[in-house]
PAROKE-467419 format. One record per residue (C-alpha): residue number from 1; x, z, y; residue in one letter. Coordinates in Angstrom, 1 decimal. Layout:
N
num:NUM; px:X; pz:Z; py:Y; residuo:A;
...
//
This chain:
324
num:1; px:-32.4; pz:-12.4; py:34.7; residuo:X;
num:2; px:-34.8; pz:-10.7; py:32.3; residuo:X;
num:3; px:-35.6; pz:-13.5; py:29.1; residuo:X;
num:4; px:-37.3; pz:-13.1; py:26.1; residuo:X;
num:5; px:-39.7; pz:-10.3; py:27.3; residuo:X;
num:6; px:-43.4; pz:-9.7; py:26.9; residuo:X;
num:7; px:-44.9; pz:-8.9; py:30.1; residuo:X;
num:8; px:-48.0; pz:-7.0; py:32.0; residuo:X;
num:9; px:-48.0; pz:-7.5; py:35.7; residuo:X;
num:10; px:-50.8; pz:-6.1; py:37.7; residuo:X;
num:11; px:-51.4; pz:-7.1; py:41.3; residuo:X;
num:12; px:-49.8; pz:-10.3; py:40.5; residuo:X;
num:13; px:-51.9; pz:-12.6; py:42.9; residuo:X;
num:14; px:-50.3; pz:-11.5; py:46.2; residuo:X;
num:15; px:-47.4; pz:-8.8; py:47.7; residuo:X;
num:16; px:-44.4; pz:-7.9; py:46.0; residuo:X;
num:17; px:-46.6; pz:-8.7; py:42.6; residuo:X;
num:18; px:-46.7; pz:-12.2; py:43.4; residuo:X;
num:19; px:-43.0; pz:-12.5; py:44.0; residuo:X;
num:20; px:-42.2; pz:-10.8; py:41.2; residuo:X;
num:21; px:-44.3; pz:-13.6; py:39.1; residuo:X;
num:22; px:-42.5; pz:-16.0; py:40.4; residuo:X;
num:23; px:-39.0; pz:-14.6; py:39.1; residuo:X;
num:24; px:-40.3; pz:-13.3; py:35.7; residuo:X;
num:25; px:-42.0; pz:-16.8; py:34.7; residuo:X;
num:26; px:-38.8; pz:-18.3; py:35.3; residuo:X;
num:27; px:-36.9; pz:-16.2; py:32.4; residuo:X;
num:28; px:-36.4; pz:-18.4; py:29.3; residuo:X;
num:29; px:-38.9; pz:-17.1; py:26.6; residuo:X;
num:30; px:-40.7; pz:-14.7; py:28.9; residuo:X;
num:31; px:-44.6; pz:-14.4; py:28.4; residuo:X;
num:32; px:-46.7; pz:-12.8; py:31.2; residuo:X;
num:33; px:-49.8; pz:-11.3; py:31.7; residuo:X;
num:34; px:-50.5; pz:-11.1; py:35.5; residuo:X;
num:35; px:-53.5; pz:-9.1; py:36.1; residuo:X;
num:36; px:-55.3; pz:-9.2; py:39.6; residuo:X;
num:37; px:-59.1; pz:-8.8; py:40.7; residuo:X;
num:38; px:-59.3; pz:-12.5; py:41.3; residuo:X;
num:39; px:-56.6; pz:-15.2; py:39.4; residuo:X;
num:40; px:-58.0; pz:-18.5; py:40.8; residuo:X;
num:41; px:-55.0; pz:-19.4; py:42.8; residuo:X;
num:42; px:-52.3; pz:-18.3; py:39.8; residuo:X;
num:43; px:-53.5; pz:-21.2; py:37.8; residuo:X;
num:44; px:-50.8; pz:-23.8; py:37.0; residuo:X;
num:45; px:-47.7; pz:-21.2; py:37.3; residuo:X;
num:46; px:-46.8; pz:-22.2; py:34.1; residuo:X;
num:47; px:-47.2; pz:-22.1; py:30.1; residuo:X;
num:48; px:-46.0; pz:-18.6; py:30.0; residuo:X;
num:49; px:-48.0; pz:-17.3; py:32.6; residuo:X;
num:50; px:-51.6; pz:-16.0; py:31.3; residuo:X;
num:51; px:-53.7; pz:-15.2; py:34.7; residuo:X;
num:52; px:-56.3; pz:-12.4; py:33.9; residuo:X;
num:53; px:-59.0; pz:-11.1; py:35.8; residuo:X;
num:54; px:-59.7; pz:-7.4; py:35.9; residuo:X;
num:55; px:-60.0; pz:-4.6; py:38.3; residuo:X;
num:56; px:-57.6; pz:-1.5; py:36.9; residuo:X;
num:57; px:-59.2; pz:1.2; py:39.2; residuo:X;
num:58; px:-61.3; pz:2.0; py:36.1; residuo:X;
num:59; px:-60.3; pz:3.8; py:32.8; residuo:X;
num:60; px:-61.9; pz:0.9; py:30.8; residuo:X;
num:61; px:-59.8; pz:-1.4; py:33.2; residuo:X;
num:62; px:-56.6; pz:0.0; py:31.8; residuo:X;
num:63; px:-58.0; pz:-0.2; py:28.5; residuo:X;
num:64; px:-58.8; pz:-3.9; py:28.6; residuo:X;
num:65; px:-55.5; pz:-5.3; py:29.9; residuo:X;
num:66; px:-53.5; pz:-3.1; py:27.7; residuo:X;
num:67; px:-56.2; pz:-5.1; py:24.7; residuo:X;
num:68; px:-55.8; pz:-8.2; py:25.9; residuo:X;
num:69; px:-51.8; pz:-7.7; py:26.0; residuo:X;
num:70; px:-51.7; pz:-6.4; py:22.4; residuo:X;
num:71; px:-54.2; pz:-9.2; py:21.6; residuo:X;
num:72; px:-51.5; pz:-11.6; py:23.4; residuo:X;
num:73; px:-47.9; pz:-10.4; py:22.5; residuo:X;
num:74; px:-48.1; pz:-7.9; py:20.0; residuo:X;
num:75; px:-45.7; pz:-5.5; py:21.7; residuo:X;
num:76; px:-45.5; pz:-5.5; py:25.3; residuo:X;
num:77; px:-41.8; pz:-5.4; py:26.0; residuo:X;
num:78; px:-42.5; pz:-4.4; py:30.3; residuo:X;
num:79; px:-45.5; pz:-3.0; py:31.4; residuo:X;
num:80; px:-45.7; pz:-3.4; py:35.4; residuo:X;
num:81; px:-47.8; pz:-1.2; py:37.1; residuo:X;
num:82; px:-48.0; pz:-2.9; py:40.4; residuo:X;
num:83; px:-51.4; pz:-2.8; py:42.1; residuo:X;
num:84; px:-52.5; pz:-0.8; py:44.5; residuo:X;
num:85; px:-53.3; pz:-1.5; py:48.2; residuo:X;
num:86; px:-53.7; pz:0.7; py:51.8; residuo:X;
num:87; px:-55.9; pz:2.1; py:54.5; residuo:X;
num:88; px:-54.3; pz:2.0; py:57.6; residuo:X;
num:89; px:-56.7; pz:4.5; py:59.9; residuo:X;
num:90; px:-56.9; pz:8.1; py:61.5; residuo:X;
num:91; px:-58.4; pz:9.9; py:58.5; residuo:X;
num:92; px:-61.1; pz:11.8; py:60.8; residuo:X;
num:93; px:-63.9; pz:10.7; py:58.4; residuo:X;
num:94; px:-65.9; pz:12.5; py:55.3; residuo:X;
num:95; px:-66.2; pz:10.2; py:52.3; residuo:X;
num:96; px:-65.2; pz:10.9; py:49.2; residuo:X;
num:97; px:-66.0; pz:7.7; py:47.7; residuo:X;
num:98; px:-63.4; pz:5.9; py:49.8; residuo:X;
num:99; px:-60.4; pz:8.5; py:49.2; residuo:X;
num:100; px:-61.7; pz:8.5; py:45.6; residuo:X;
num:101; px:-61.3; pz:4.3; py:45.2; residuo:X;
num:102; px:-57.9; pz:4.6; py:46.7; residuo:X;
num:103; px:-56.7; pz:7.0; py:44.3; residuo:X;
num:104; px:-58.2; pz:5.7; py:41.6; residuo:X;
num:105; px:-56.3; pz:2.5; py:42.3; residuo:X;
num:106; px:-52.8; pz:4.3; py:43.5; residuo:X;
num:107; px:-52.5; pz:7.3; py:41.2; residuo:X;
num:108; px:-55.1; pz:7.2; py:38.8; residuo:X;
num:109; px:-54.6; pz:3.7; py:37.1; residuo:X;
num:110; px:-50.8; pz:4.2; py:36.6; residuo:X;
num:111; px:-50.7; pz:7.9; py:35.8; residuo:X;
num:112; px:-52.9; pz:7.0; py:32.9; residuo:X;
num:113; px:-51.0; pz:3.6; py:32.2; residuo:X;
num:114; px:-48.4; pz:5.5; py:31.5; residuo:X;
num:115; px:-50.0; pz:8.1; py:28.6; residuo:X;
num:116; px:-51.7; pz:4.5; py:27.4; residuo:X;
num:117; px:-48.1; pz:2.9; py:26.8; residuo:X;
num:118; px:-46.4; pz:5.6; py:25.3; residuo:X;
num:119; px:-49.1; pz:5.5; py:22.7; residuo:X;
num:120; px:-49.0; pz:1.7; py:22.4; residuo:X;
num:121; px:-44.9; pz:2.1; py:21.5; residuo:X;
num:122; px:-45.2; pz:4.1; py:19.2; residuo:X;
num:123; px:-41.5; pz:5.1; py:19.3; residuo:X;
num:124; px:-40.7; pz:1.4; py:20.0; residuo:X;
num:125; px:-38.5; pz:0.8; py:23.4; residuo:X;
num:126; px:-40.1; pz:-0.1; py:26.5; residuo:X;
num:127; px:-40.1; pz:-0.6; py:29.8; residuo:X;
num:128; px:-42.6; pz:1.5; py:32.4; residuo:X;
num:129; px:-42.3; pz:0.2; py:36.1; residuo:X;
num:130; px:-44.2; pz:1.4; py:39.4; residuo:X;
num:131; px:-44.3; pz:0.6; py:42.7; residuo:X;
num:132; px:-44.3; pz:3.6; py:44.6; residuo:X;
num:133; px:-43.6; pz:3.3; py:48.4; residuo:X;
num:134; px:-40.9; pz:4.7; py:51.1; residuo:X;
num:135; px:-44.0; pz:6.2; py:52.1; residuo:X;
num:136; px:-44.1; pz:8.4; py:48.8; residuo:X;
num:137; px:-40.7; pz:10.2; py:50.2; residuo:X;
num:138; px:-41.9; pz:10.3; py:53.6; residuo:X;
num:139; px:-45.5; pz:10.1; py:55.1; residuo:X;
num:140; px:-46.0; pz:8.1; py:57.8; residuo:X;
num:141; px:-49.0; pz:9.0; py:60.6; residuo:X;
num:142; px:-51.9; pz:6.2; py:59.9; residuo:X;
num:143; px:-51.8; pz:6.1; py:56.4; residuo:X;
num:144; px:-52.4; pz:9.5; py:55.3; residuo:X;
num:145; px:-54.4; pz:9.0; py:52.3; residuo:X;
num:146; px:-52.2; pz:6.5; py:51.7; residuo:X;
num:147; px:-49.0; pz:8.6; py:51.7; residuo:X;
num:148; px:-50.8; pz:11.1; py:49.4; residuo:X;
num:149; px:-51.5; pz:8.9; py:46.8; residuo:X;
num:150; px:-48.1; pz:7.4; py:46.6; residuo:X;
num:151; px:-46.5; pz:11.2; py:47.1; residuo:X;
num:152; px:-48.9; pz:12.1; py:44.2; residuo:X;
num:153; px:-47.0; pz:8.7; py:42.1; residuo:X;
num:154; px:-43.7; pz:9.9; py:42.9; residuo:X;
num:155; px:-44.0; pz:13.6; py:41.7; residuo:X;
num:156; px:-45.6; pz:11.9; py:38.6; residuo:X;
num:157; px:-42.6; pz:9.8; py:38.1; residuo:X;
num:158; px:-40.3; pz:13.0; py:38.7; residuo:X;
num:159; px:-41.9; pz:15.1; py:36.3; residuo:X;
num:160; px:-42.5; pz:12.7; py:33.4; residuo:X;
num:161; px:-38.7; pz:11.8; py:33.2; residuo:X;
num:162; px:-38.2; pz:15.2; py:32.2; residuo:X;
num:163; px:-41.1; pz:15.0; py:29.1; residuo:X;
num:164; px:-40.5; pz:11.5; py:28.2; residuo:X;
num:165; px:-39.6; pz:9.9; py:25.1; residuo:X;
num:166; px:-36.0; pz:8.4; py:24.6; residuo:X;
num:167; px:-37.4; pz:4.8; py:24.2; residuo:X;
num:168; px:-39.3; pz:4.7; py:27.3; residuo:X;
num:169; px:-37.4; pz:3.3; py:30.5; residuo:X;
num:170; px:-38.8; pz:4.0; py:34.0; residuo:X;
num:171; px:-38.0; pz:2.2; py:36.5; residuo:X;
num:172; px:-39.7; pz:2.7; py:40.2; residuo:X;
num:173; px:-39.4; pz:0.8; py:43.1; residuo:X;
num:174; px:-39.5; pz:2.3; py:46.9; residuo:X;
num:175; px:-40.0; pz:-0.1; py:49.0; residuo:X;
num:176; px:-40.5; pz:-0.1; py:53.0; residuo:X;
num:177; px:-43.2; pz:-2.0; py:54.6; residuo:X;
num:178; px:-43.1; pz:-4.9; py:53.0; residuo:X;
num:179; px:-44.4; pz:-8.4; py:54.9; residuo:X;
num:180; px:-47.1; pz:-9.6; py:53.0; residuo:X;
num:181; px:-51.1; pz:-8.9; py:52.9; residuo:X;
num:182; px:-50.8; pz:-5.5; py:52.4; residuo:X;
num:183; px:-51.5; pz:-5.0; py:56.6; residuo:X;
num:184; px:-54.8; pz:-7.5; py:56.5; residuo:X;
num:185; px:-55.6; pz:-5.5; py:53.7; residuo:X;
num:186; px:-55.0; pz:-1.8; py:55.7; residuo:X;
num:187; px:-57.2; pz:-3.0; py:58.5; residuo:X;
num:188; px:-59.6; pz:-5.5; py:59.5; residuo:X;
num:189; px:-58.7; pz:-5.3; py:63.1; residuo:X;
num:190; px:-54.6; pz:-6.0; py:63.7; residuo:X;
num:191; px:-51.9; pz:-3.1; py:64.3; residuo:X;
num:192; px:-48.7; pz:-2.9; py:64.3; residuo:X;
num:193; px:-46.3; pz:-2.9; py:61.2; residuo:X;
num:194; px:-43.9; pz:0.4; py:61.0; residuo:X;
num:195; px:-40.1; pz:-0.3; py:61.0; residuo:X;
num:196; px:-38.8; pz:-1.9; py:59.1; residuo:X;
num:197; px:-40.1; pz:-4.6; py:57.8; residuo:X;
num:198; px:-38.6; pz:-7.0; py:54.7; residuo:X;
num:199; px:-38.8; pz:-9.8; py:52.7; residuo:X;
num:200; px:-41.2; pz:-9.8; py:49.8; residuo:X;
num:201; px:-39.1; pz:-12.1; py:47.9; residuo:X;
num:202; px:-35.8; pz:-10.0; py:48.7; residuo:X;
num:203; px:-38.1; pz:-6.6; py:47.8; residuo:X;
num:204; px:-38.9; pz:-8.2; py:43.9; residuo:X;
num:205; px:-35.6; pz:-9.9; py:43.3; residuo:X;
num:206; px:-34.3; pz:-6.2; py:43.6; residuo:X;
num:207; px:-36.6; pz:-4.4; py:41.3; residuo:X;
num:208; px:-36.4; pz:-7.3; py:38.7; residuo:X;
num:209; px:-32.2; pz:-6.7; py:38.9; residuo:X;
num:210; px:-33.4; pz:-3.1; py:38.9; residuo:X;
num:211; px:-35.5; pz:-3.4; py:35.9; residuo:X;
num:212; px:-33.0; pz:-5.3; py:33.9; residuo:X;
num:213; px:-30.3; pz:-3.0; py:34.8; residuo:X;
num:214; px:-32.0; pz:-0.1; py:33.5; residuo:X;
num:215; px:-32.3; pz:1.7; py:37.0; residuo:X;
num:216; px:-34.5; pz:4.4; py:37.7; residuo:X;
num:217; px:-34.9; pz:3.8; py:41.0; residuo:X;
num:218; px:-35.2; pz:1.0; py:43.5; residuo:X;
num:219; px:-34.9; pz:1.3; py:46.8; residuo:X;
num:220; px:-34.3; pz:-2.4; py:48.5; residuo:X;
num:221; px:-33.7; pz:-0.9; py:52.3; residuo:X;
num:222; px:-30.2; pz:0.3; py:52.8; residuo:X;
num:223; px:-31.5; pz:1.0; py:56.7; residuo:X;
num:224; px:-34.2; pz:3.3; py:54.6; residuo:X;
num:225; px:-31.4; pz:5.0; py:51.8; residuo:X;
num:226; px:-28.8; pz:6.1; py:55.7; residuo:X;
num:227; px:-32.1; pz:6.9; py:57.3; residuo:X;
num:228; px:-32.7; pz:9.8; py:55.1; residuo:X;
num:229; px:-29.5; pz:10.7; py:55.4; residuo:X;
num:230; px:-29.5; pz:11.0; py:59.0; residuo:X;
num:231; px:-32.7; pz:12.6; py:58.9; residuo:X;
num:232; px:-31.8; pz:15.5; py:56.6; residuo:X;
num:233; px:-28.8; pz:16.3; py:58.5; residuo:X;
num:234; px:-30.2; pz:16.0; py:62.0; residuo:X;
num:235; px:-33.8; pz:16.7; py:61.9; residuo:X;
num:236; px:-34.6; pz:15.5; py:65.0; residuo:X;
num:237; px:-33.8; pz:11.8; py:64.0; residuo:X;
num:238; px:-37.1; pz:11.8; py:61.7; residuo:X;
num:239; px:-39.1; pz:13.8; py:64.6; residuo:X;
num:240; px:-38.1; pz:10.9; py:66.9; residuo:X;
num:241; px:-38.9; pz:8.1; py:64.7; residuo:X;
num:242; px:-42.5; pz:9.6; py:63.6; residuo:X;
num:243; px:-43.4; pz:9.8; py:67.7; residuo:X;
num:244; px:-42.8; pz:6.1; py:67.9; residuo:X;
num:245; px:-44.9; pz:5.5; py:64.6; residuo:X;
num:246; px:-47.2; pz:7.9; py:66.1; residuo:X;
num:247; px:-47.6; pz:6.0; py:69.4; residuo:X;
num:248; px:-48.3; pz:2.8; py:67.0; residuo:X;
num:249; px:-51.6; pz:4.3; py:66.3; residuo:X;
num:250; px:-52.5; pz:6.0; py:69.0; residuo:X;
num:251; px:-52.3; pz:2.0; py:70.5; residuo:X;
num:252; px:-54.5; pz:1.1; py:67.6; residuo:X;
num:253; px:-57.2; pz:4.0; py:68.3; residuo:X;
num:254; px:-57.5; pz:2.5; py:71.6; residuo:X;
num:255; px:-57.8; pz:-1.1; py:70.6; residuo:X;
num:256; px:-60.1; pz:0.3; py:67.9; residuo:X;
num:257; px:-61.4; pz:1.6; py:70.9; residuo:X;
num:258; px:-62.1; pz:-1.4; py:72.8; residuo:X;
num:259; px:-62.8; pz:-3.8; py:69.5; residuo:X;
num:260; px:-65.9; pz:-1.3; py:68.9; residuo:X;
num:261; px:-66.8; pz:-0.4; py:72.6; residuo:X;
num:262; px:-67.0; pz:-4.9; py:72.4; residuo:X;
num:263; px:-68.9; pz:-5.1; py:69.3; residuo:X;
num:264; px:-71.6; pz:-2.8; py:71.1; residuo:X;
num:265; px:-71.8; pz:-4.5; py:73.8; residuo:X;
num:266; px:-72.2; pz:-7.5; py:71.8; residuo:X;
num:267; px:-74.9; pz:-5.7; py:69.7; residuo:X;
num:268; px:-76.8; pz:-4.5; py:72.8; residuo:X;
num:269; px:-76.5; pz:-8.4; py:73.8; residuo:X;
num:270; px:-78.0; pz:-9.5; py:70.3; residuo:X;
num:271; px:-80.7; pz:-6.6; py:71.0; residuo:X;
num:272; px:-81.9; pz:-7.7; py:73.9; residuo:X;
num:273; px:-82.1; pz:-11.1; py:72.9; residuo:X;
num:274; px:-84.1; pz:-9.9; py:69.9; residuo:X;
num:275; px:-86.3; pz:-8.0; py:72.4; residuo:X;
num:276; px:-86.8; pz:-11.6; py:74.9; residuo:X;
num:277; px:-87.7; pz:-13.3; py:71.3; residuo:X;
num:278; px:-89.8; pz:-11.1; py:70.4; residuo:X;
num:279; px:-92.0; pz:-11.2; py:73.8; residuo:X;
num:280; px:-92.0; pz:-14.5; py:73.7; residuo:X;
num:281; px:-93.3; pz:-15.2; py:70.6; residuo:X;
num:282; px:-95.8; pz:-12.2; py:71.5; residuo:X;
num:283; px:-96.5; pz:-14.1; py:74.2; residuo:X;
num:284; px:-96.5; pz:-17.5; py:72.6; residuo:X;
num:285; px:-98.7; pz:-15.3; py:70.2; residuo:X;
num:286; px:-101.3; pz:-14.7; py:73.3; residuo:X;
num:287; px:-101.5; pz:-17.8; py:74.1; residuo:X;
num:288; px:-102.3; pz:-19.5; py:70.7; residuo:X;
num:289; px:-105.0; pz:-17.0; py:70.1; residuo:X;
num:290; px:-106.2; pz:-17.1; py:73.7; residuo:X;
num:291; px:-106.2; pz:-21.0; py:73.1; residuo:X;
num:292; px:-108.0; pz:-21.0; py:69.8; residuo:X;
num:293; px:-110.3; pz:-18.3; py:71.0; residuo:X;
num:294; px:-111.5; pz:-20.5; py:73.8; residuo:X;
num:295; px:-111.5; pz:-23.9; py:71.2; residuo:X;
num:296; px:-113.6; pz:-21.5; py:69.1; residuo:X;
num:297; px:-116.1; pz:-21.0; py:71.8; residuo:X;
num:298; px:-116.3; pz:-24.5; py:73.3; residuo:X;
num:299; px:-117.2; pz:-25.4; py:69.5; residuo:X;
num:300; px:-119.4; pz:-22.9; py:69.2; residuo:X;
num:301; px:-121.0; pz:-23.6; py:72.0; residuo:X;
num:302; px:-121.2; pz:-27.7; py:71.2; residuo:X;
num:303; px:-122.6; pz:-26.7; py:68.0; residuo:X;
num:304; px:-125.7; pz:-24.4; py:69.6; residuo:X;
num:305; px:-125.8; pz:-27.6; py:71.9; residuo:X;
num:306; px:-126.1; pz:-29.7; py:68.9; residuo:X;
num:307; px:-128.4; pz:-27.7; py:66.9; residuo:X;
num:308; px:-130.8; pz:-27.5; py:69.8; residuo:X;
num:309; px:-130.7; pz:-30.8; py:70.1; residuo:X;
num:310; px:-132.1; pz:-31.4; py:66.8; residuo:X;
num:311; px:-134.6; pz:-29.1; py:66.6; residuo:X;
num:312; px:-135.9; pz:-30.5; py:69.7; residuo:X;
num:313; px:-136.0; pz:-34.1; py:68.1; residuo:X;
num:314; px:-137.4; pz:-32.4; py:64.5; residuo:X;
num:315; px:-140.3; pz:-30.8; py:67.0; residuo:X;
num:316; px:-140.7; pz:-34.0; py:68.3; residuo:X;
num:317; px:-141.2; pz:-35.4; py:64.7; residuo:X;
num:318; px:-143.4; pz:-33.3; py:64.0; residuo:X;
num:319; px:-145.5; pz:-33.5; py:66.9; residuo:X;
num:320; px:-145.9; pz:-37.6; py:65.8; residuo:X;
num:321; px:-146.2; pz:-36.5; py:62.3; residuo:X;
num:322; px:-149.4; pz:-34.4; py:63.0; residuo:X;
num:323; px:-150.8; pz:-36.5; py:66.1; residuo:X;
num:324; px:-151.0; pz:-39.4; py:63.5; residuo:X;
//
């Protein structure tokens, strides 16, 4: 077990980073910054665990947690870049701002983490980790942007082992799906989870033994590590095993399907209520004014009555007023 270290986790409030909290905060000495959007519920992990709110999609995101670590610690023995989180969809849209916030999250945020540690160093040893995905070796249909920005992580992680300083240790993890929040998080509406499936808590115990063993990479599927075996020497093998992922979505395009074709129906419901409440209070409307038109003239019309009434007695006045 890792002890003694100085620690950033990001995406520590759920998934893999959660579980990962759980096993670093119980390494005598360890300190840990676990970064998430929202901390609420990591209060009371411990004395050693400093819960801190802050969304790393953004450059001055980065730069706040890597302040409030130095601020903290000092030196930051393991810098975790966890976060990140899915879209699980047939990417037959246009929007750049949705791609953009998934990159920015996925590839963005740790390629720059990386450049932002190396400087805090400063020749000192440390410790880089990522989660990448299975999915950054092998894209999988319904999670297409996705894929691409984890694909985009692992070239990163490739390349930069060739440039990097001898104090720097990278270790990555490659997990497969994963049974956590990341699928409520993919998709409001439910779909079915690709093969395999594991353990969140099995998935972080083996990049924590990964990370203190010095490994470069983790990979906690053995199914995964014979499946690309099999796969590059019989092709076929991966061509059978995307058509079955590939039917997954094409059920969830039709419950998509019938969860929309259902919310209209529901909407055209809500319309045309809308439409009976609006002619009856049009109607209701009517009948007020119709009401206070006709109270209008009956008081009108008492009024005249009225007013006649008293002229006639003011003539008759008069009349007694003069004949005297």
């Amino acid at each position: 077990m890792l002890e003694n270290k100085t620690i950033v986790l990001t995406g520590a409030s759920s998934g893999i980073g959660l579980s990962v909290l759980k096993l670093l905060k119980e390494g005598r000495g360890n300190r840990i910054l676990a970064v998430a959007r929202h901390v609420d519920h990591l209060a009371g992990m411990g004395d050693n665990v400093i819960p801190f709110a802050c969304d790393i999609s953004t450059r001055e995101g980065v730069d706040t947690v890597f302040a409030k670590g130095e601020e903290l610690f000092g030196k930051i023995d393991i810098f975790y870049a966890n976060a990140g989180f899915p879209y699980y969809e047939e990417f037959n849209y246009t929007d750049w701002d949705r791609v953009d916030a998934m990159f920015r999250t996925n590839t963005i945020s740790p390629i720059y983490t990386y450049a932002k540690y190396i400087r805090h160093l400063g020749g000192r040893p440390g410790i880089l980790a990522y989660t990448i995905s299975a999915i950054g070796e092998m894209a999988m249909p319904g999670y297409a942007i996705y894929s691409a920005s984890k694909f985009a992580m692992n070239g990163f992680q490739q390349a930069i082992r060739l440039e990097k300083p001898e104090n720097l240790q990278i270790t990555c993890l490659y997990p497969v799906a994963t049974d956590t929040n990341f699928f409520k998080v993919a998709n409001s509406v439910e779909f079915e989870k690709p093969f395999p499936v594991q353990d969140p808590d099995h998935v972080a115990k083996k990049m924590v033994e990964g990370i203190e063993k010095g490994a470069e990479r983790v990979s906690p599927s053995k199914l995964f590590g014979v499946a690309k075996v099999l796969m590059g020497v019989a092709p076929p093998v991966r061509t059978v095993y995307w058509n079955l992922e590939t039917a997954k979505l094409n059920r969830f395009k039709k419950r998509l399907a019938d969860v929309h074709e259902h919310i209209q129906k529901d909407v055209q419901v809500i319309e045309e209520k809308r439409q009976e409440v609006r002619q009856a209070v049009a109607e209701k409307r009517q009948e007020v004014h119709q009401a206070l038109s006709e109270t209008e003239q009956a008081a009108r019309r008492d009024l005249e009555q009225k007013a006649a009434h008293i002229r006639e007695e003011f003539e008759e006045i008069k009349d007694k007023i003069h004949g005297n």
